[in-house]
Backbone as a printed PyTorch tensor [residue, N CA C, xyz], in Angstrom:
tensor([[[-10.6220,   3.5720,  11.5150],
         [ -9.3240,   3.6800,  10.8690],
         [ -8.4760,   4.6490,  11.7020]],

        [[ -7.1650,   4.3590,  12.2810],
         [ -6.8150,   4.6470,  13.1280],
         [ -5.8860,   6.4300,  12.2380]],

        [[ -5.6260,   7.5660,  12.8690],
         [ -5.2090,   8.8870,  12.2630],
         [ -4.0430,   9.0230,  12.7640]],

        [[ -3.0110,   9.7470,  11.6720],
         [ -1.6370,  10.5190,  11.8270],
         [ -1.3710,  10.8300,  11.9200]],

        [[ -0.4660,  12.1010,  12.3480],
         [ -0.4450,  13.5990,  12.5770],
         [  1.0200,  13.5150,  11.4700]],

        [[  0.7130,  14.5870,  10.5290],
         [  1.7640,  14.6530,   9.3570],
         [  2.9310,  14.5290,   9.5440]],

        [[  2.6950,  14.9190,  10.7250],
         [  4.3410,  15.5360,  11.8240],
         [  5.6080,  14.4360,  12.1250]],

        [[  4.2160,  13.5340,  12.2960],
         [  4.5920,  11.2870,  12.4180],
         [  4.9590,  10.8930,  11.2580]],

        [[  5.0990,  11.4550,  10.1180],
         [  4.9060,  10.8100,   9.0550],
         [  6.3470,   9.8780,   9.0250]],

        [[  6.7390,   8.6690,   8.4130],
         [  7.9910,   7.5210,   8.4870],
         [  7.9200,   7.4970,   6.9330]],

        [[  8.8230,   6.8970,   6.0580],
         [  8.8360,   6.1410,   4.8380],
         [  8.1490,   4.7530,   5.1330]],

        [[  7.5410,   4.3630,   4.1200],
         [  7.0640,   2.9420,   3.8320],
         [  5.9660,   2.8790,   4.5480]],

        [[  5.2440,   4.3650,   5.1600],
         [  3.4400,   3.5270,   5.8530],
         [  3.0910,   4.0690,   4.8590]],

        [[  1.7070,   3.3980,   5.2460],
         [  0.4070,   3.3300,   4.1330],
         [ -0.4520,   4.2190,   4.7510]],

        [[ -1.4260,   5.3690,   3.9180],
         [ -2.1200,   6.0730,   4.0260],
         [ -3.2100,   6.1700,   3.1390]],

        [[ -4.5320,   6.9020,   3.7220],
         [ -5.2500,   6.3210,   2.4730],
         [ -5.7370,   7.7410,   2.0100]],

        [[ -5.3970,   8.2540,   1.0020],
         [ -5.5270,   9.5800,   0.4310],
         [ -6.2310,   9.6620,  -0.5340]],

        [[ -7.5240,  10.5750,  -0.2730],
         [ -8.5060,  10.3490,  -2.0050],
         [ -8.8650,   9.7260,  -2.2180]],

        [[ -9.3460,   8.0340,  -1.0440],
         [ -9.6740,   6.3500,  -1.6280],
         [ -8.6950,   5.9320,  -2.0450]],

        [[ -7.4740,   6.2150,  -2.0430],
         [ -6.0200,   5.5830,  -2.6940],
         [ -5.3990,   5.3350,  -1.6130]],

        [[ -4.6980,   4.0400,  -1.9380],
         [ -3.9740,   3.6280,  -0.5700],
         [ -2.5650,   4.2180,  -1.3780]],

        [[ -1.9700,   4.7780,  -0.4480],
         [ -0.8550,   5.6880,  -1.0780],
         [  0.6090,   5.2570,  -0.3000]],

        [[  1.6060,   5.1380,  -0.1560],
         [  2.9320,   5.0210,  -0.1870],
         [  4.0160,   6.0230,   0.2910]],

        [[  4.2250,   6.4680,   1.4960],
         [  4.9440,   7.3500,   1.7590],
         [  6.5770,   7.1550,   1.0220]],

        [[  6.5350,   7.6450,  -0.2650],
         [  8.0590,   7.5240,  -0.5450],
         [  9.1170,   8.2490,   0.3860]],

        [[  8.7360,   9.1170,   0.6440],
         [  9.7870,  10.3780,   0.8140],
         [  9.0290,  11.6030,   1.2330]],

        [[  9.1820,  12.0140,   2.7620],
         [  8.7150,  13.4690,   2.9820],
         [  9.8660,  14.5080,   3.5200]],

        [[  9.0140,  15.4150,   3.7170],
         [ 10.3140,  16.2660,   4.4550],
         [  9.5150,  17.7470,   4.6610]],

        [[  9.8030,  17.7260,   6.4430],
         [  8.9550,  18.6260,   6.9350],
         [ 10.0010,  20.0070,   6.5670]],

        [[  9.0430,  21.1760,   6.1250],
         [  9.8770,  22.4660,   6.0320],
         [  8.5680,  23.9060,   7.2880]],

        [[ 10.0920,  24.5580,   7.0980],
         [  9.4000,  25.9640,   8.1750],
         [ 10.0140,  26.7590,   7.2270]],

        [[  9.0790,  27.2380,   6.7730],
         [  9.6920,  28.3010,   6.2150],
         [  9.7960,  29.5520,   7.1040]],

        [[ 10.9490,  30.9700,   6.9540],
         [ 10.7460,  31.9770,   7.4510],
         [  9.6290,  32.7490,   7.5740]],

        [[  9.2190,  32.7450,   6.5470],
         [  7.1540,  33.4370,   6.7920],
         [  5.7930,  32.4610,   6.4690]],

        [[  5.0890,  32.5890,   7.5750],
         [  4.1890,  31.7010,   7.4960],
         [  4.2320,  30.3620,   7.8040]],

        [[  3.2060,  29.0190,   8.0000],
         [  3.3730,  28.3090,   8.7020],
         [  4.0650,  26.8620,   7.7850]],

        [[  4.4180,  25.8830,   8.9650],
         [  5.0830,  24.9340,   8.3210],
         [  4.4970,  24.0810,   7.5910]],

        [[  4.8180,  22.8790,   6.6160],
         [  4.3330,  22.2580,   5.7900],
         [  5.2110,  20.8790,   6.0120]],

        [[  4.1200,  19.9050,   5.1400],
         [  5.5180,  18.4600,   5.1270],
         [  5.0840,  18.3650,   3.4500]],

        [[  6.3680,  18.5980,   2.9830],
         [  6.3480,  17.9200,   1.8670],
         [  6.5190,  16.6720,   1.1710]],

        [[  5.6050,  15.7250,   0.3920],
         [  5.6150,  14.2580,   0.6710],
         [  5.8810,  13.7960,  -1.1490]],

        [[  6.0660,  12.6070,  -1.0740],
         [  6.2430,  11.7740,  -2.2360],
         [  5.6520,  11.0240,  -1.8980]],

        [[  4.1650,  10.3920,  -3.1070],
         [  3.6920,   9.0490,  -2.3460],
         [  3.2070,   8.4410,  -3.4180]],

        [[  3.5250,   6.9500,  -3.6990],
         [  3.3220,   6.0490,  -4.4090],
         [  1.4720,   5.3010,  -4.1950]],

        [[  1.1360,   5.6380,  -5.4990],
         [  0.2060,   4.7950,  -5.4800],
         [  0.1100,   3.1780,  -5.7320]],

        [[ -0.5540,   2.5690,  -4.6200],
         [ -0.3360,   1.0720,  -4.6450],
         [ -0.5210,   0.4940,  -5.7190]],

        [[ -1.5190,   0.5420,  -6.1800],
         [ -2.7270,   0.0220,  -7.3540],
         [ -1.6770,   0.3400,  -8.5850]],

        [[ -2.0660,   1.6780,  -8.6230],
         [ -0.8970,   1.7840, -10.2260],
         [  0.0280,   2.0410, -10.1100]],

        [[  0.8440,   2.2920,  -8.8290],
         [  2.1250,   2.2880,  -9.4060],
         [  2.9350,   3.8230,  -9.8450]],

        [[  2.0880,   4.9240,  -9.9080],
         [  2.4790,   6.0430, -10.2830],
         [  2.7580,   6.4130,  -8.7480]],

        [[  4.0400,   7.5180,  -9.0240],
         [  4.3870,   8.7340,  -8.0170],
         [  3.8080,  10.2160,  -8.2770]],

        [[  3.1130,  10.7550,  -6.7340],
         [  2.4820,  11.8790,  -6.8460],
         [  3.3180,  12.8910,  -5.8720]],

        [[  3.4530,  14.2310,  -5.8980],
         [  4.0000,  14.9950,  -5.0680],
         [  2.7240,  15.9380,  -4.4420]],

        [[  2.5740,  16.0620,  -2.9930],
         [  1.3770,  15.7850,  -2.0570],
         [  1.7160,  16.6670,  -0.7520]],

        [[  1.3910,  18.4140,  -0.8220],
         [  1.8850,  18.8360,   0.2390],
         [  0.6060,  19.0010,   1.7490]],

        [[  1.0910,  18.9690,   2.8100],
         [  0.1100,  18.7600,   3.7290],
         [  0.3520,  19.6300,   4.6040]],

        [[ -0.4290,  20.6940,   5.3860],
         [ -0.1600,  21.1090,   6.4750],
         [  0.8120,  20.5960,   7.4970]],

        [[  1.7320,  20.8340,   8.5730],
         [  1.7290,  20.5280,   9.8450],
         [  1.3370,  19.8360,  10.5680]],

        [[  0.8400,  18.9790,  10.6880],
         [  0.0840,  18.4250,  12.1940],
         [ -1.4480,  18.2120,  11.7460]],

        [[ -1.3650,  18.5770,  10.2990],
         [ -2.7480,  17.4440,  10.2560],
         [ -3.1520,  16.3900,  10.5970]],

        [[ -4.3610,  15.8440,  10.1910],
         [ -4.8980,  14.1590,  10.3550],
         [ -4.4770,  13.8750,   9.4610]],

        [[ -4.3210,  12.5580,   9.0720],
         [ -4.6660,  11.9450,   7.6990],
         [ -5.0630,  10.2630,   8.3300]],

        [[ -5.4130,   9.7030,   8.0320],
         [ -5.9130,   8.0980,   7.9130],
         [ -4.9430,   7.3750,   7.1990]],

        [[ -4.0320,   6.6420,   8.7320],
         [ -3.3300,   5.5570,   8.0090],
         [ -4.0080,   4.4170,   8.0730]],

        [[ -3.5110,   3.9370,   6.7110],
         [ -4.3440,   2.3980,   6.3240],
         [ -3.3720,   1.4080,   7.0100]],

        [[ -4.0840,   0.4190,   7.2830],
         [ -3.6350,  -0.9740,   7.8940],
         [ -3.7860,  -2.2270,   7.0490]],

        [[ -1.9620,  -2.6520,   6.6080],
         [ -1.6980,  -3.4190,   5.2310],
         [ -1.2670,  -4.4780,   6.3780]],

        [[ -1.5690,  -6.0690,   6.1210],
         [ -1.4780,  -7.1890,   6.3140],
         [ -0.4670,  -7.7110,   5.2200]],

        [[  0.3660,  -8.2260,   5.7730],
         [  2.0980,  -9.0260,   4.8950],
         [  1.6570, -10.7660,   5.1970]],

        [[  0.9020, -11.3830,   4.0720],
         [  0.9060, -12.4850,   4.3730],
         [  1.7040, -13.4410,   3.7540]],

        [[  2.3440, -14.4870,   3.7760],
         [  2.6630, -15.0460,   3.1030],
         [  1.7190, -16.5380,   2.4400]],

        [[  1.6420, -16.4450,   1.2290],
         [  0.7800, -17.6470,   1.0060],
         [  1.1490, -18.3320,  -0.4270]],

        [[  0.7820, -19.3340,  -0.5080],
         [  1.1540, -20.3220,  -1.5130],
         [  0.2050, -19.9250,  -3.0240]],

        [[  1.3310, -19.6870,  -4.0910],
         [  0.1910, -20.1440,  -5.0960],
         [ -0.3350, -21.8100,  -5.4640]],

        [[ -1.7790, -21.4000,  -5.6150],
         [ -1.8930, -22.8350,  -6.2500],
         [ -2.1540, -22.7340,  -7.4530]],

        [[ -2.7170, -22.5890,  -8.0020],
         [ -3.6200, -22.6410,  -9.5450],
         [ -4.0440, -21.2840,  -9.9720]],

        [[ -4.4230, -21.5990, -11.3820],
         [ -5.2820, -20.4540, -12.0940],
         [ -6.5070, -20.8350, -12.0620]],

        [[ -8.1760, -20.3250, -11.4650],
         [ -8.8790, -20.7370, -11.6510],
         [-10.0590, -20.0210, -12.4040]],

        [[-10.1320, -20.2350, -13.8840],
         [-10.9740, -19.4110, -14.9800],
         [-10.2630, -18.1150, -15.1990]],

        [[-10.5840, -16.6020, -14.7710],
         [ -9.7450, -15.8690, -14.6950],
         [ -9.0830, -15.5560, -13.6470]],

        [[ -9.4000, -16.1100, -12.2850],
         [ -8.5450, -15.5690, -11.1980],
         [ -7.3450, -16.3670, -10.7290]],

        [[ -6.5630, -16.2260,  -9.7200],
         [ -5.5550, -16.7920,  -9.2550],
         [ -5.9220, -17.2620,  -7.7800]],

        [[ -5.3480, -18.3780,  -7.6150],
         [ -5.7560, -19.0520,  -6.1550],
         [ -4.2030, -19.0910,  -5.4190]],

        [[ -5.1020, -18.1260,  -4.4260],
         [ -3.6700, -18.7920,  -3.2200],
         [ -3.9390, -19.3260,  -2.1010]],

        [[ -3.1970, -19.6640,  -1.3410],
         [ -3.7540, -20.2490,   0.2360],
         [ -2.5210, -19.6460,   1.0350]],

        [[ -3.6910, -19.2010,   2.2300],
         [ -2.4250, -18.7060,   3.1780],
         [ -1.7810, -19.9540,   3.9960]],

        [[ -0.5300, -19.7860,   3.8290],
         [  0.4530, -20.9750,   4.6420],
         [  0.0360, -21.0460,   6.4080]],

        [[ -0.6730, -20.0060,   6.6700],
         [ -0.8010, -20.2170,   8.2530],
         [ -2.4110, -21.1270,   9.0130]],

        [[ -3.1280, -20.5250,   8.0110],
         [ -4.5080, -20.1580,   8.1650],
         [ -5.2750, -21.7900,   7.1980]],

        [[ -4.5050, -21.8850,   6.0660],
         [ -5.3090, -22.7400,   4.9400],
         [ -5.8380, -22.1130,   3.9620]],

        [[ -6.4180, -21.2550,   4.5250],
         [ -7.7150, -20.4410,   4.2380],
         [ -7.1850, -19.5960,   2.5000]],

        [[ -7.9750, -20.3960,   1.5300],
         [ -7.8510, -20.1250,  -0.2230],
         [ -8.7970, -18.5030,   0.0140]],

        [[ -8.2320, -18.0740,  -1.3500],
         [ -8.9410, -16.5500,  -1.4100],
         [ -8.2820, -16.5610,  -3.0760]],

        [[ -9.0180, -15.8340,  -3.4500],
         [ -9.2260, -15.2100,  -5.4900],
         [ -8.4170, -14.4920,  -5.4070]],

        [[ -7.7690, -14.3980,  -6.3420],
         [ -6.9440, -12.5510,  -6.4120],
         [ -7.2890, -12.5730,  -8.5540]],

        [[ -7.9320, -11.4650,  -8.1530],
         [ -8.3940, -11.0680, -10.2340],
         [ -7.0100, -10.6870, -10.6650]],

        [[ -7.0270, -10.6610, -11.6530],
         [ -5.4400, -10.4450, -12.5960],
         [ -5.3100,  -9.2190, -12.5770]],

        [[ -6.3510,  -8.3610, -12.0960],
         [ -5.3860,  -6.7200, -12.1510],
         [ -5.3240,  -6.6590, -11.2940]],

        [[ -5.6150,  -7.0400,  -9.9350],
         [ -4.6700,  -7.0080,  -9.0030],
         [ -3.4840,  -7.2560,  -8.7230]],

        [[ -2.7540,  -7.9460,  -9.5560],
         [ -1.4880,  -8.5910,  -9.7540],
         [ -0.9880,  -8.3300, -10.9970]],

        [[ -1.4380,  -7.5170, -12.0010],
         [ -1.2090,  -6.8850, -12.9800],
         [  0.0560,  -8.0380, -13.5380]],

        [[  1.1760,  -6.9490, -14.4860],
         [  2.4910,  -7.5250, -15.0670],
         [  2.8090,  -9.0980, -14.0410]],

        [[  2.7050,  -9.0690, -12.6130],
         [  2.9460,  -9.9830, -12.1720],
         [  2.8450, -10.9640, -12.1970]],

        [[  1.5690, -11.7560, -12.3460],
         [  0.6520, -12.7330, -12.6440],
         [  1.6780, -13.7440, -13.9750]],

        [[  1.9320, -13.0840, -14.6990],
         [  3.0560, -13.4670, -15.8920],
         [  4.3200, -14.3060, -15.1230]],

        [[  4.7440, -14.0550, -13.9760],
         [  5.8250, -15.0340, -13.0660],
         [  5.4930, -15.9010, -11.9650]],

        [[  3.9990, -16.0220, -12.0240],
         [  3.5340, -16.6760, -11.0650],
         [  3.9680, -18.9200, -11.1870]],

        [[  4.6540, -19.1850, -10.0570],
         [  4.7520, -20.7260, -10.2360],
         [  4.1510, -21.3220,  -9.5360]],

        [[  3.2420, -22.7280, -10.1830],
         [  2.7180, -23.1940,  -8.7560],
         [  3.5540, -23.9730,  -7.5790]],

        [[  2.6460, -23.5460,  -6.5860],
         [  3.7360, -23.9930,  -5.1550],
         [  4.3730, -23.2550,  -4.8440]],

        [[  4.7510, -22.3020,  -5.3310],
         [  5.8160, -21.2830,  -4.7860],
         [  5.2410, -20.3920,  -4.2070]],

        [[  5.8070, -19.8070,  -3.3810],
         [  5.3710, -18.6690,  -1.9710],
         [  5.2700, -17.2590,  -2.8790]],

        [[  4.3710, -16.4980,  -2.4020],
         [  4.4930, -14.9320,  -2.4620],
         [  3.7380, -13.9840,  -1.0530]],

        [[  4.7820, -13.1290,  -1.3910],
         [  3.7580, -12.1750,  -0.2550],
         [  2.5510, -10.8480,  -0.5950]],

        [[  1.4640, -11.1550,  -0.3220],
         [  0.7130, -10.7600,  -0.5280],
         [ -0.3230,  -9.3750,   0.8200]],

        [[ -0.1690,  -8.1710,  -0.0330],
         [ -0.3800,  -6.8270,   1.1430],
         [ -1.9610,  -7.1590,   1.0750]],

        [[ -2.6180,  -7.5670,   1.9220],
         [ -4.1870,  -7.1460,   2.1420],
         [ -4.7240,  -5.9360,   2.6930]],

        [[ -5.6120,  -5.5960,   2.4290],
         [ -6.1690,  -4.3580,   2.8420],
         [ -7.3720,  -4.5140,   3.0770]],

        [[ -8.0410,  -4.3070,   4.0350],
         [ -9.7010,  -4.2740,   4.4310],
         [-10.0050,  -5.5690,   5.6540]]])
């Protein structure tokens, strides 16, 4: 898993903090007059959805995660999961309903969504 230096930090990468793939909302590096600098961060958790406030040394590591933007077709509901197929590949894959939480409720068949993979 490739590492960050806090210092790099952008809006909108993915990091994986605590086993949480986390969400750079909003940072902002400070120096203060005494003592050393800090980045102060905002970061969205993927999964649920909550915002955490997350301060980090300087020039630490941290482990950014590597999110895949696919686009793929829904097809069906199958028992409890959802079937999609990626438009490039073919290639069907499950997605369980809490992965897609509230969403799953607007799902049409045939219609496109984009879907973040991880792993």
């Amino acid at each position: 898993m490739p590492t960050v230096s806090t210092n790099d930090f952008k809006n909108g990468w993915t990091i994986l903090q605590d086993g949480n793939l986390m969400q750079v909302v909003e940072f902002q590096h400070v120096k203060p007059g005494k003592g050393h600098a800090f980045v102060r961060t905002k970061l969205k958790n993927i999964r649920s959805g909550s915002v955490v406030e997350k301060t980090f040394r300087a020039g630490e590591s941290i482990e950014r995660a590597t999110i895949d933007k696919r686009e793929m077709q829904y097809l069906y509901k199958d028992g409890a999961d959802y079937v999609f197929m990626d438009n490039e590949t073919y290639e069907q894959i499950n997605v369980a309903p809490a992965s897609l939480g509230d969403l799953a409720s607007y799902l049409v068949e045939a219609e496109t969504a984009i879907l973040l993979m991880y792993g």
